[in-house]
N, C-alpha and C positions, 0 to 999 in steps of 0.2 A: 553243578558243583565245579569250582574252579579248581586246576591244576593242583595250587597253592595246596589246599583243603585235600585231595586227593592224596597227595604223596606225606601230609601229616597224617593221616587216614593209615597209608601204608606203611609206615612207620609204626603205628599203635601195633599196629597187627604185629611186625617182628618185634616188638618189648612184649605183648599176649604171651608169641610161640618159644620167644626165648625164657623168659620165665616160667613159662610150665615146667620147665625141666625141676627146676628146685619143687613144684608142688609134686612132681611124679615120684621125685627121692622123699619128699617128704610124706605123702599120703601111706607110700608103703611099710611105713614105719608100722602102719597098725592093718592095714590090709593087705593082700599077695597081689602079686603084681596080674594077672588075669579079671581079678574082682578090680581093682583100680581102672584098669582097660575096660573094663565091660560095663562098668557105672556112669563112667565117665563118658563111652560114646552113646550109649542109650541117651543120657539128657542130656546130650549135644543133638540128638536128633530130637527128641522132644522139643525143646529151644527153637528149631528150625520148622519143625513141621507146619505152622503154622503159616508159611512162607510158601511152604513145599504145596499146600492142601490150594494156597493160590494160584501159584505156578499151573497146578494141574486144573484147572478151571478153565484157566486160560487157554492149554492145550485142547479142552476140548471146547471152545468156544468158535477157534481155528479148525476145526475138524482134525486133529490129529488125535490118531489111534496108536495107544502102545502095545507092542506086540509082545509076544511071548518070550521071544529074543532078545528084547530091551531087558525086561526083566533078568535074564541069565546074565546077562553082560554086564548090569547092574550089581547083581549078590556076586558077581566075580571081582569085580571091584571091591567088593567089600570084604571078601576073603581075603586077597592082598594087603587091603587096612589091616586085618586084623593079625596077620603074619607080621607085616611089618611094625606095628604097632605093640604091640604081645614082645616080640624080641626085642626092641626097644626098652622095653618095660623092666625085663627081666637085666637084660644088661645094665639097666643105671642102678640095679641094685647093688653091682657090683667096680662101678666109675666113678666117677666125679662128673659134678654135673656141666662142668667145662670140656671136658675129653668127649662127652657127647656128646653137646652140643657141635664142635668140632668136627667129629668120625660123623653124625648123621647129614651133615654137610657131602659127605665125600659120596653120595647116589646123585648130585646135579652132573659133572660128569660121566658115569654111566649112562646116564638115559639118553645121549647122541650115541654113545657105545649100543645100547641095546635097538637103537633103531636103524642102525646100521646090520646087525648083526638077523635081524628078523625083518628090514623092509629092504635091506639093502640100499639105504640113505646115505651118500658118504657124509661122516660126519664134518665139519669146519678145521680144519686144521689144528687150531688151538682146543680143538679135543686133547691132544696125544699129549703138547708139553703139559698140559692143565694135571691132565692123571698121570705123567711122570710126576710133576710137585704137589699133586696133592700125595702119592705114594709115600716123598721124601718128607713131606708136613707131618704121616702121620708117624715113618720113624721120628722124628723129632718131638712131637707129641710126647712118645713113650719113652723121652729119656736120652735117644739115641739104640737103643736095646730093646727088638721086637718080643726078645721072653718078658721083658720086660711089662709089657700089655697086658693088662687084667682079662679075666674069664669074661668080665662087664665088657672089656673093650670089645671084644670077640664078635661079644654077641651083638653089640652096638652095628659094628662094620656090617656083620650077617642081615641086620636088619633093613640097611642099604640096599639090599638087594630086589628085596620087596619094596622098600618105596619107590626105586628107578622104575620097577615094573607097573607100580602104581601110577607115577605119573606118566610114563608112555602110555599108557591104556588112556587114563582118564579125558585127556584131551581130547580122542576121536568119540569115546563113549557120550559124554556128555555132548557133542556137538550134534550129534546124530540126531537128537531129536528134541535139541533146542530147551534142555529140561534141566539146566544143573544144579537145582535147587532138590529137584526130586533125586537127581543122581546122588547128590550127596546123602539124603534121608536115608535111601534104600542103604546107602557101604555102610553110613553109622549102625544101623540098626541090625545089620548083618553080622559086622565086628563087634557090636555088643553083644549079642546073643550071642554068636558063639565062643565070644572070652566067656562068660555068666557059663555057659553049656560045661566048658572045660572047666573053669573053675569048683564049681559044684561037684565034680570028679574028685580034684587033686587038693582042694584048699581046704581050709575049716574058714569058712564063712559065720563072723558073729556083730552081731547087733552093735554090740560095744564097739568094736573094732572099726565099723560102718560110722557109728558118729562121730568118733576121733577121726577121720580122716576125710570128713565131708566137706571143712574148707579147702585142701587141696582138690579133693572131686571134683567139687563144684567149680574151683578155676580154673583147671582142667579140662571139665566137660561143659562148662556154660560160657565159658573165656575164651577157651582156646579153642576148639570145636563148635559150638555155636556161633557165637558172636565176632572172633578172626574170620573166621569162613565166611558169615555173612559180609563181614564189611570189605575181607578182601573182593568180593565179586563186586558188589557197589562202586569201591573205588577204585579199581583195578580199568572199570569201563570211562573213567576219566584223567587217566595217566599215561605218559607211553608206557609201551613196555619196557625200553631201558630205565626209567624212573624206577619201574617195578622194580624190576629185576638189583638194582643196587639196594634200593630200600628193604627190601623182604632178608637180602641174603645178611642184613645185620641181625638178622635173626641169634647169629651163631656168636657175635660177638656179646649182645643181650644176655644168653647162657651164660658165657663166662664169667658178665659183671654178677649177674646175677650170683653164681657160686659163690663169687667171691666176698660178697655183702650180707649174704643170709649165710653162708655154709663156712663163712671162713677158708675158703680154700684160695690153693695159692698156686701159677703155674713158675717153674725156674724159666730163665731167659731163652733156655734151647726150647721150652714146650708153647713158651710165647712166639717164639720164630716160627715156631712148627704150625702153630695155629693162624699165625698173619699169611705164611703160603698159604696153607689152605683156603682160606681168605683169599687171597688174588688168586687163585685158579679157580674157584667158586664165579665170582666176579667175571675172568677171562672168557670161562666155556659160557656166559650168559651173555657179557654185551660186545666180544668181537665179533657175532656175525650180524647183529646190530648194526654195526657202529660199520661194518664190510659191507653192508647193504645201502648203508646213508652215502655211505661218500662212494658208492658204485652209481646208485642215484644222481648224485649231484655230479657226477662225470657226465 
């Protein structure tokens, strides 16, 4: 696969992750936001498994054995999905599908913060200005005025916190034992079950309700979960990672057009400033130590 090919590749994927957000506001129109999560990553795993049943063939063709530890590290993975996925969920019922696309942006800086703070990794410098302006992005986001911020926004931000910890994890977990086809199976399936677990608790789950919201499901969980995941791994292994890294984070700008075409929604000029920072501190904390590594390099 050429470059070329790879980074149009990685581009699909953030129009996928950024347009889920309008299926997520939309599907819960008729389903709770737990039953939307837990549909949607069960046949993200379905979708994959077939992938996954190869993967592990393969492992053991190489003689590798998984241990019982793999497994725990795995469904903890997928507790985090499901924390941060679940808050997510519940928060967009109360946002615009611009402001989170935005605020879920704002865990790429944390996660040099949390590995600094648990491996004692200093972070790159352009951590600190990054989450000073993505701070000032997301007053600006909200107007200028943090009362401002919906109970949606709140919980959006909240939800940031599990995915920083998601992606810190995910990186050494799946590397571990060379499987991240199956690593991914195991969190989906983890995070669906136990949205589906809680939901059955707290929701009224009905049939009707289920087929009304089965095209956003389905883009959701076969789109966005299946089929971005798989092709981000595919094409991710024929790109740099600065390519990545620019291309994925339009993810967040995707949301916004997206809002703005299907939801009619609108942001004022201060909440467009506020989301372009975000946007370059997004950007900064991914390819200045990139870009501090090349031309260290080339010294």
């Amino acid at each position: 696969m050429s470059r070329s090919v790879a980074n149009s590749l990685m581009l699909l994927v953030a129009l996928i992750w950024g347009t889920t957000f309008v299926a997520q506001q939309l599907g819960m129109a008729h389903v709770g936001p737990l039953t939307y999560t837990g549909v949607r990553f069960l046949l993200g795993a379905l979708f994959v498994l077939p992938l996954a049943l190869r993967e592990y063939g393969r492992l053991q063709a190489r003689g590798v054995r998984l241990e019982r530890s793999d497994w725990f590290a795995w469904c903890g993975l997928g507790v985090l999905l499901f924390l941060g996925a679940v808050f997510q969920q519940i928060g967009i019922m109360g946002t615009t599908v611009s402001n989170a696309g935005f605020l879920t942006a704002l865990y790429v800086p944390m996660v040099p913060i949390l590995a600094w703070l648990i491996d004692r990794q200093a972070p790159h410098p352009a951590v600190w200005p990054a989450t000073i302006g993505s701070f000032i992005g997301t007053f600006m986001l909200s107007g200028g005025r943090f009362d401002a911020l919906t109970v949606g926004d709140y919980w959006v931000i909240a939800s940031t916190l599990f995915w920083a910890a998601h992606v810190f994890w995910v990186g050494r977990v799946a590397a571990h034992r060379g499987a991240p086809i199956m690593v991914a199976v195991t969190q989906f399936v983890v995070s669906g079950v136990l949205s589906m677990l809680v939901a059955l608790t707290i929701e009224d789950i009905e049939l009707s309700g289920l087929v009304e919201a089965m095209p956003a499901i389905l883009y959701g969980g076969l789109l966005s979960v299946g089929v971005a995941f798989t092709v981000q791994v595919i094409a991710q292994r024929h790109t740099p990672a600065t390519d990545a890294a620019i291309l994925l984070s339009s993810e967040i700008l995707f949301a916004a057009l997206a809002g703005a075409l299907y939801l009619g929604e609108r942001l004022t000029p201060l909440q467009l400033a506020g989301g372009g920072i975000i946007f370059v501190c997004i950007l900064g904390v991914q390819l200045a130590p990139m870009l501090f590594r090349k031309s260290a390099k080339a010294a």
